[in-house]
Backbone bond lengths (Angstrom), bond angles and torsions (degrees), N, CA, C in turn:
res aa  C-N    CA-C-N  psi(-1)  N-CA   C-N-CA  omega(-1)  CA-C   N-CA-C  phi
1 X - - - 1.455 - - 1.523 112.58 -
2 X 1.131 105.60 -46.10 1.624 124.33 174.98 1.785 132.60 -65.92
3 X 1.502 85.54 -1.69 2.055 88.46 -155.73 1.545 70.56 -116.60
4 X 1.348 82.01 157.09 1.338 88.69 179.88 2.139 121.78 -123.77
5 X 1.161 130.27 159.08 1.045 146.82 -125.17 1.336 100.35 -129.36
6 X 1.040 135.39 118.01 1.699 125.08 134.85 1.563 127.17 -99.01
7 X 1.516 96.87 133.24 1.954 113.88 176.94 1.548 97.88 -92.64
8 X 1.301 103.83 142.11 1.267 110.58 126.69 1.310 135.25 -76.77
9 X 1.489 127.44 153.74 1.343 106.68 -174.22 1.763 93.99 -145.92
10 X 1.214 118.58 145.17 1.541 136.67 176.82 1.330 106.42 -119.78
11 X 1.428 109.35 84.88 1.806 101.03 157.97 1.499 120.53 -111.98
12 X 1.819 97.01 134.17 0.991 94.02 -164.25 1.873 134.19 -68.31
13 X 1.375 148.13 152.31 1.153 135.63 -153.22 1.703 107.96 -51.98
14 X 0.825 137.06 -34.16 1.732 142.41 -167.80 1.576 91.36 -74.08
15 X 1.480 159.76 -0.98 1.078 128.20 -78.39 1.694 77.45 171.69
16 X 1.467 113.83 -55.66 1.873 124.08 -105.89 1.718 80.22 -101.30
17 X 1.597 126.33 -57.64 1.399 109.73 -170.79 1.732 114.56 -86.08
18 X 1.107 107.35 29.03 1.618 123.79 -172.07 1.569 82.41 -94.42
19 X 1.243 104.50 -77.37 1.477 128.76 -172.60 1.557 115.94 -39.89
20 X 1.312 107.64 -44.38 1.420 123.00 -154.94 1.616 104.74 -62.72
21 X 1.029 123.26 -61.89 1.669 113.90 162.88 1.294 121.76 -41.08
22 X 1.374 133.50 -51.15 1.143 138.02 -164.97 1.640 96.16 -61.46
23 X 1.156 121.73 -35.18 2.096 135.94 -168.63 1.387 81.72 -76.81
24 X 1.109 135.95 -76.89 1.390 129.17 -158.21 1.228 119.21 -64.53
25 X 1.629 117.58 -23.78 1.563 88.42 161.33 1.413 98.13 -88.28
26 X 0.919 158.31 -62.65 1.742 131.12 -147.93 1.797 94.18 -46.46
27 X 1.037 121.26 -30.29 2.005 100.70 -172.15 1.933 104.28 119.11
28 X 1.433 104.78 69.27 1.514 123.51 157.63 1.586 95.43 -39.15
29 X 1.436 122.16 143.39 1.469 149.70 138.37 1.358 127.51 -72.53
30 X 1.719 90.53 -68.23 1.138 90.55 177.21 1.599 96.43 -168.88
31 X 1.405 103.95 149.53 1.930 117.47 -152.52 1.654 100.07 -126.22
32 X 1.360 111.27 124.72 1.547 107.23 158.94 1.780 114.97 -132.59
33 X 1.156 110.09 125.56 1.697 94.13 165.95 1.422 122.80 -115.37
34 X 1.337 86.15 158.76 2.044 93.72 -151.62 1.959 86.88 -91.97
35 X 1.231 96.28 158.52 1.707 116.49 175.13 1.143 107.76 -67.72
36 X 1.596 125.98 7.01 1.965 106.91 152.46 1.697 112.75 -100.15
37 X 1.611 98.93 -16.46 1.301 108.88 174.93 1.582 112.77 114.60
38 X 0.789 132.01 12.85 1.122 157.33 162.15 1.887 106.33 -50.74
39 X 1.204 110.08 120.74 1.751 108.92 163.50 1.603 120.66 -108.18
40 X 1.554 92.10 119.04 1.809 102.47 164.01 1.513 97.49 -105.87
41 X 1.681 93.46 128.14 1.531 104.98 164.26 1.554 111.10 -135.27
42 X 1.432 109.41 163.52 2.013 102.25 175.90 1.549 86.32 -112.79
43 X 1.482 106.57 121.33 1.756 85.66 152.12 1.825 110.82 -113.81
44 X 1.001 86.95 155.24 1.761 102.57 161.99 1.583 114.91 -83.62
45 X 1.379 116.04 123.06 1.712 141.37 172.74 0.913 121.90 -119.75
46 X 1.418 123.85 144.39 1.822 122.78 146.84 1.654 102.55 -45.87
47 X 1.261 90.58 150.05 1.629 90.44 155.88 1.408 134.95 -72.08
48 X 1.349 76.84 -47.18 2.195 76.18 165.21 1.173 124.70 -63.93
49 X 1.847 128.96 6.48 1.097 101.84 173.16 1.940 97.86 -122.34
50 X 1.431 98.32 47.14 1.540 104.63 179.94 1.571 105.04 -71.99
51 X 1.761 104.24 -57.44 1.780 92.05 170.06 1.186 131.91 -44.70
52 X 1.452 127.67 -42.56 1.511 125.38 -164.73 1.392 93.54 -98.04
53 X 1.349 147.31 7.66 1.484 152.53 151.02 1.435 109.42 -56.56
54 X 1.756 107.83 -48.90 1.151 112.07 -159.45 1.739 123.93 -102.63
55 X 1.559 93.79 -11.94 1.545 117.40 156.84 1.293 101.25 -66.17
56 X 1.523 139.72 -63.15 1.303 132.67 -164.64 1.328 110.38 -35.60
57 X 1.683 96.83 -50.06 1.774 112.81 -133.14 1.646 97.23 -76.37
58 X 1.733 95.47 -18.82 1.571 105.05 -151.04 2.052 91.41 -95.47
59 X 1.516 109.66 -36.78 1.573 104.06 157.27 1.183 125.56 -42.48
60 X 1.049 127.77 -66.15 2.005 143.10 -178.36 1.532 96.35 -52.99
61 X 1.161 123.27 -50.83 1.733 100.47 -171.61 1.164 108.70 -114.72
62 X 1.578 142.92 45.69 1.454 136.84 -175.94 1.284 110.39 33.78
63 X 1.085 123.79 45.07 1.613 130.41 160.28 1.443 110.15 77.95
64 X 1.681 111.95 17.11 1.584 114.82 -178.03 1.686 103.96 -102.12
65 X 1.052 96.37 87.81 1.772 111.40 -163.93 1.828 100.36 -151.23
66 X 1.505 92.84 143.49 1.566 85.99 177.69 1.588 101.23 -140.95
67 X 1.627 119.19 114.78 1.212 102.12 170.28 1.796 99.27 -129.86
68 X 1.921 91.31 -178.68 1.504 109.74 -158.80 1.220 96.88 -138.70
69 X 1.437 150.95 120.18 1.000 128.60 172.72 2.038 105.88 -100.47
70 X 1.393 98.39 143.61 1.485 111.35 -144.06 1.569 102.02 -113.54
């Protein structure tokens, strides 16, 4: 619950400045956006808050979200 985790995360550009606050507060790593507009970011989490990370992420874009944890 306590250790903590980094995702990758792929949201897609329609998607990307919706999202983009919500990433920065849990704690961006590190952010790149691709030339269609598209955002890859890693953030760092508790683990316990992987579910309600992934409910958010999965609210804001109708479940068109892709993460990896890395």
């Amino acid at each position: 619950k306590f250790d903590k985790v980094r995702i990758a995360v792929k949201v897609p550009a329609q998607f990307a400045n919706k999202c983009y606050g919500t990433l920065k507060g849990y704690g961006i790593q590190r952010e790149e956006w691709a030339s269609n507009g598209d955002l890859m970011a890693v953030v760092e989490i508790f683990g316990g808050l992987q579910g309600e990370f992934y409910d958010k992420l999965n609210k804001m874009t109708g479940g068109d979200v892709e993460t990896k944890v890395v």
